[in-house]
C-alpha positions in Angstrom: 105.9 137.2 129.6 102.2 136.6 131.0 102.0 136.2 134.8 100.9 132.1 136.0 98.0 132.5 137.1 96.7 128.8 139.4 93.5 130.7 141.3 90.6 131.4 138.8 89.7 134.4 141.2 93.2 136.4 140.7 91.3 136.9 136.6 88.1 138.3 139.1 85.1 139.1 136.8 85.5 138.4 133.2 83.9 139.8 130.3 84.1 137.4 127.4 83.5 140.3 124.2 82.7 138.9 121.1 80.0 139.3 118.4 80.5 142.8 117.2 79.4 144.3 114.1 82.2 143.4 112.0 81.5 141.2 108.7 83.1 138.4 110.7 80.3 138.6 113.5 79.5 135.1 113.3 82.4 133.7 113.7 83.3 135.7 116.7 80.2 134.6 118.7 80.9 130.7 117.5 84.6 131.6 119.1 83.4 133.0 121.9 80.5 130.9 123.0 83.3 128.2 123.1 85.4 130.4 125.0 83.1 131.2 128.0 82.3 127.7 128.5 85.9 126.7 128.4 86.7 129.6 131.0 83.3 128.5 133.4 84.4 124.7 133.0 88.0 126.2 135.0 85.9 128.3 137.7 86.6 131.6 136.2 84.0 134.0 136.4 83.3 134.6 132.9 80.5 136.6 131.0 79.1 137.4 127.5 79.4 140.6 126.4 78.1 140.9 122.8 80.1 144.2 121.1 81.9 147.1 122.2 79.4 149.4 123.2 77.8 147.6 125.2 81.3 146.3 126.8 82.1 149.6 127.5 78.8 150.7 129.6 79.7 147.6 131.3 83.3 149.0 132.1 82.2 152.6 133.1 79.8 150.6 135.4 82.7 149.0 136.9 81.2 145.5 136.5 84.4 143.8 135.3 88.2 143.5 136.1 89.7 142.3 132.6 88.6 141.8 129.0 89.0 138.7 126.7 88.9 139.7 123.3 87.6 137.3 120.9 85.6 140.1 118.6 87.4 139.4 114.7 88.1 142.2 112.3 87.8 145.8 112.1 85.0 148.6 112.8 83.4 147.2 115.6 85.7 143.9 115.4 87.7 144.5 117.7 90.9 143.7 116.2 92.0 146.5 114.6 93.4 148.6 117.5 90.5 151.2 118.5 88.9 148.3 121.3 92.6 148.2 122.5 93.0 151.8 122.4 89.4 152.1 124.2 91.0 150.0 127.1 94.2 151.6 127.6 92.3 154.7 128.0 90.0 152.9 130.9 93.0 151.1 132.2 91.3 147.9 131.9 93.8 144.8 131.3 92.8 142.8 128.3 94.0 139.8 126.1 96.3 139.9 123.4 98.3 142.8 121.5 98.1 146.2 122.3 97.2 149.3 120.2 100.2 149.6 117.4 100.3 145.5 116.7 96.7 145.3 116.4 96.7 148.0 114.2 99.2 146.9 111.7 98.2 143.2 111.7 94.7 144.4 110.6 96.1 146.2 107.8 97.9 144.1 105.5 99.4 146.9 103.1 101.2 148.2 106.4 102.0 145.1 107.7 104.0 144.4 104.1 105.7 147.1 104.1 106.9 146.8 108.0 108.6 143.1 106.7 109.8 144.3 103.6 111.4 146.7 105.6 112.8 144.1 108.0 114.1 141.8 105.2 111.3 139.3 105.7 110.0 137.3 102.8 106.4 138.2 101.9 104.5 138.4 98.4 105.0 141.2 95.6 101.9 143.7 95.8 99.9 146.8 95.1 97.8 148.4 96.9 94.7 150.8 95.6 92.1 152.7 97.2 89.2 151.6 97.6 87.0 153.0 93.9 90.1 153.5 91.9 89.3 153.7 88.2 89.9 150.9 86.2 93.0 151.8 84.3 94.9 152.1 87.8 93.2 148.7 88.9 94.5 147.3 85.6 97.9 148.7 85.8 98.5 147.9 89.1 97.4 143.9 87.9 100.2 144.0 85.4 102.8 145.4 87.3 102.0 142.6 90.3 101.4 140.2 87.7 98.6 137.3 87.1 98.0 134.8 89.0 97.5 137.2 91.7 95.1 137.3 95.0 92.6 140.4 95.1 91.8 141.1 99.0 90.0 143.5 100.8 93.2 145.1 102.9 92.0 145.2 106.5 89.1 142.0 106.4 89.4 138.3 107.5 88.2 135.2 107.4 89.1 134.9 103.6 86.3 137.9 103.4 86.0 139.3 99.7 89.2 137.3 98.5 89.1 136.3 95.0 92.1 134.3 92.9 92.6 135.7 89.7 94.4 134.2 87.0 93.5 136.3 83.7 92.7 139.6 83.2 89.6 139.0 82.0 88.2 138.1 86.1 89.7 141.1 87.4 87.0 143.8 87.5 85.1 141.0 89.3 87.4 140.1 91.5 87.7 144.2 92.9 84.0 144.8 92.5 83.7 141.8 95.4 86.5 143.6 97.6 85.4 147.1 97.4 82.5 145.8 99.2 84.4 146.0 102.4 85.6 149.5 103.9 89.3 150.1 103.3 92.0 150.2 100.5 92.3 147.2 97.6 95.6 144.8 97.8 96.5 143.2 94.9 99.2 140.6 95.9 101.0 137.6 93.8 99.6 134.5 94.1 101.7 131.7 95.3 101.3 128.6 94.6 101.9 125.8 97.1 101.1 124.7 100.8 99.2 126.8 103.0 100.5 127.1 106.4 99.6 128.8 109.5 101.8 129.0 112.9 100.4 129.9 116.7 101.9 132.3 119.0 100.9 131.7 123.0 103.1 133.7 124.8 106.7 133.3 123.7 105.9 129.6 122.6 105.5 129.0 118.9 103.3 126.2 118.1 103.5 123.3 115.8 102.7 124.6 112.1 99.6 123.1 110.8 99.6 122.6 106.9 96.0 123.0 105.8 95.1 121.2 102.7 91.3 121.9 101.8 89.3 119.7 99.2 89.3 122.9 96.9 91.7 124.7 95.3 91.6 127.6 98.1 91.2 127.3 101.6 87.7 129.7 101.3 85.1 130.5 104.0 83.5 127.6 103.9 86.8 125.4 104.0 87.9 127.7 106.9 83.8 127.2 109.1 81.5 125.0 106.8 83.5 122.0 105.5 84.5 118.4 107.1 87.0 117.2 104.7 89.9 120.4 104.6 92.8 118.2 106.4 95.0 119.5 108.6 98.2 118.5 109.3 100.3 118.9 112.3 103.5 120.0 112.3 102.9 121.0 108.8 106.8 120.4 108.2 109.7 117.9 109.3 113.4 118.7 111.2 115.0 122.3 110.2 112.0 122.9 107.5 109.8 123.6 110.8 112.1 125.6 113.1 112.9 127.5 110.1 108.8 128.5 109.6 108.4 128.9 113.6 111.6 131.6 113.8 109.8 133.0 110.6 106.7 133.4 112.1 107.8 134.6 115.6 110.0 137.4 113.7 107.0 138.5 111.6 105.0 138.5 114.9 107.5 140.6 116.7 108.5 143.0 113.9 104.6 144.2 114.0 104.5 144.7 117.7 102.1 141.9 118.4 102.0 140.1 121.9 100.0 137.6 124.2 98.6 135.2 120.8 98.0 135.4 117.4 98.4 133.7 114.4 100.7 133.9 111.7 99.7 132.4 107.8 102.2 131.7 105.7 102.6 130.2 101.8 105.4 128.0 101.1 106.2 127.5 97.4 107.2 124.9 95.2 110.7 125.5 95.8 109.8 125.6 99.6 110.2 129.2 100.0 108.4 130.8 102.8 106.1 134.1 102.5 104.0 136.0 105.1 100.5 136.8 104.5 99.2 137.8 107.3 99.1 138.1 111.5 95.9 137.4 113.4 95.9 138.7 116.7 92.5 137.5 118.0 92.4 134.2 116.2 89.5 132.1 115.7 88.5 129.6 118.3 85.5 127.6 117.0 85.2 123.7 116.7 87.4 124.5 113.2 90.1 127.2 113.9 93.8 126.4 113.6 95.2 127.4 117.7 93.5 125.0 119.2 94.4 122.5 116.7 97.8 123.5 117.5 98.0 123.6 121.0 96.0 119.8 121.1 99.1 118.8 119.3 101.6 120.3 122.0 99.3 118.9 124.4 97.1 121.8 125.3 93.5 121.3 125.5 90.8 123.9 124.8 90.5 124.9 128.0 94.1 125.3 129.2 94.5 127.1 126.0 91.8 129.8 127.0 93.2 130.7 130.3 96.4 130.9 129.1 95.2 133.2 126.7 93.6 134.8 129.6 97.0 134.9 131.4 98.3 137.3 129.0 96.2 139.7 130.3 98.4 140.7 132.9 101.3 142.3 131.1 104.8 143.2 132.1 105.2 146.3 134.3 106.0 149.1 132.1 105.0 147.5 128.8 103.2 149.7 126.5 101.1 149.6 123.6 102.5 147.4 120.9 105.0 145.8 122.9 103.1 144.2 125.6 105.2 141.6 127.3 107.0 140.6 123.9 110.3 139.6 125.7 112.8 140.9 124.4 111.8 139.7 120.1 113.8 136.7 120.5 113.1 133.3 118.3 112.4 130.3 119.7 115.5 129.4 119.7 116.3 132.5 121.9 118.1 134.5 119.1 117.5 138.3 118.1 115.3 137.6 114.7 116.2 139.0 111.8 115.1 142.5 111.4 116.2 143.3 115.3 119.4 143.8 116.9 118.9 141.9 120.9 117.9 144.8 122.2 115.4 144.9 119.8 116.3 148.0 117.9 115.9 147.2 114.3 118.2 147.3 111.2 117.9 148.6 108.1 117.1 146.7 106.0 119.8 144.0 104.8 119.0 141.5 102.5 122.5 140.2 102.5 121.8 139.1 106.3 118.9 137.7 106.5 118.2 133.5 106.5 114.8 134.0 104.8 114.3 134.8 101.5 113.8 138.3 100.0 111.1 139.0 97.3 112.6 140.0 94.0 111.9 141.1 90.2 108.1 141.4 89.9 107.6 139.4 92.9 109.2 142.3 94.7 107.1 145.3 95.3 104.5 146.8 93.4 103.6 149.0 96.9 106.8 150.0 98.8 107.0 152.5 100.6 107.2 153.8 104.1 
């Protein structure tokens, strides 16, 4: 758990990072400009710092007691571990998870195989690296089978994410990926309701069931577009506790703490499947936490120094596991995956509430 913090000078001076040089650069600073004005408007003493470099000259310098992260993606983003690793090493509290659940949230491949290795539910895939030949990329197609998604592994923001439905868009489709740095995945396409779930602390928040005007929830449906609806909670009675223990477990089974984000597809036969864990989630005038806290009665700026509460981990809690709590659901049971003392099983299908991928939608990339 994060310490309460009611004196805006316990946080001392703040350095707001954000920017970066990640292909999701723009959306940090719109995050983070909202951010610093949400943490002035509460008397914190809050500054912008645009990058990691120049965050870290500012560190050496001494010039600041604590770090909010709100940099998005990886090299340079800030979300993929190294910032997080830079920190520890300059014993410098920041916001959010520590080293190992940054690290595997940014990579999706290793994030998979961490829930298929947990029994959770998430979609059949393959993974390539990046400049395979085509008759890999093409077997690798079949075996997931069309439709499928085609994603850069360690981007965001829907970043070089094509839906492919016939062979024939395929080579298109990884041409736009391999764009980005890091390996190919090649994941099932589901078909059905987009969902996302916040993490603050050990609360889950309301689910938000996004329904753009397209056909995909895109980039521009994500920053650009008024008319993508959201709903909130996304899902009635058992249907939402069931997608909020879901989400927690896929949260904890990755080592994340503090906040994040967790997406989720639910299918036609309302089947839930990870996609992904966001540990610095967007914050601009369109992201999906603060929508979520509004609608558990958290405005913006409560929600930013709560955030920035998590900045003062447990005593003893290292990377990876920074004030998670014991992994316990909301309903304060052990989640599937983890015995209560948080040493996990192996894997069990037999045991676990959620369901298991199977046949084709199984695993096209297992593996430790």
């Amino acid at each position: 758990m994060s310490k309460t913090i009611t004196d805006p000078a316990q946080f001392g001076r703040v350095a707001v990072v954000m920017g970066g040089s990640s292909a999701e650069r723009e959306v940090s600073l719109d995050s983070g400009r909202n951010v610093l004005a949400a943490l002035r408007s509460r008397g914190v003493d809050a500054h912008a710092i645009d990058g990691i470099p120049a965050l870290l000259d500012a560190l050496r310098a001494g010039h600041f007691a604590r770090v909010f992260n709100i940099l998005h993606g990886q090299h340079g983003g800030g979300e993929d571990g190294v910032l997080q690793g830079a920190l520890e090493s300059l014993n410098v509290p920041y916001t959010g998870s520590g080293v190992l659940g940054s690290a595997l949230s940014m990579d999706k491949v290793r994030a998979k195989r961490v829930w298929q290795s947990m029994g959770l539910p998430t979609p059949g895939f393959a993974a390539l690296p990046r400049g395979a030949d085509a008759a890999a990329v093409h077997a690798a197609a079949r075996e997931v089978g069309y439709p499928l998604i085609v994603k850069p592994a360690c981007e965001g923001s829907s970043v070089g994410v094509t839906r492919v439905f016939e062979e024939a868009r395929l080579d298109s489709a990884v041409e736009l990926a391999a764009r980005y740095p890091g390996d190919l995945l090649m994941e099932t396409l589901i078909e059905g309701d987009e969902l996302t779930v916040g993490i603050l602390g050990r609360q889950v928040l309301p689910s938000i069931h996004i329904v753009p005007k397209g056909a995909f929830y895109d980039y521009d449906a994500k920053y650009v577009a008024e008319d993508t609806q959201y709903l909130c909670p996304g899902l009635q009675g058992e249907a939402e506790q069931e997608i909020r223990r879901l989400a927690l477990a896929a949260f904890d089974a990755l080592g994340c703490s503090g906040w994040g984000r967790v997406d989720v597809m639910r299918d036609r036969q309302g089947r839930n499947w990870l996609l992904e864990v966001n540990t610095a989630p967007g914050m601009t005038s369109h992201s999906l936490v603060p929508k979520a806290a509004a609608a558990a009665g958290i405005d913006y700026a409560t929600l930013c120094w709560r955030v920035l509460e998590t900045s003062f981990k447990e005593q003893g809690a290292g990377n990876g596991e920074r004030g998670t709590g014991g992994f316990h659901d909301v309903a304060g049971r052990a989640p599937v995956g983890s015995s209560g003392s948080g040493t996990p099983h192996p894997p069990d299908t037999a045991r676990s509430p959620f369901p298991v991928p199977g046949s084709r939608t199984g695993s096209a990339g297992d593996g430790p």
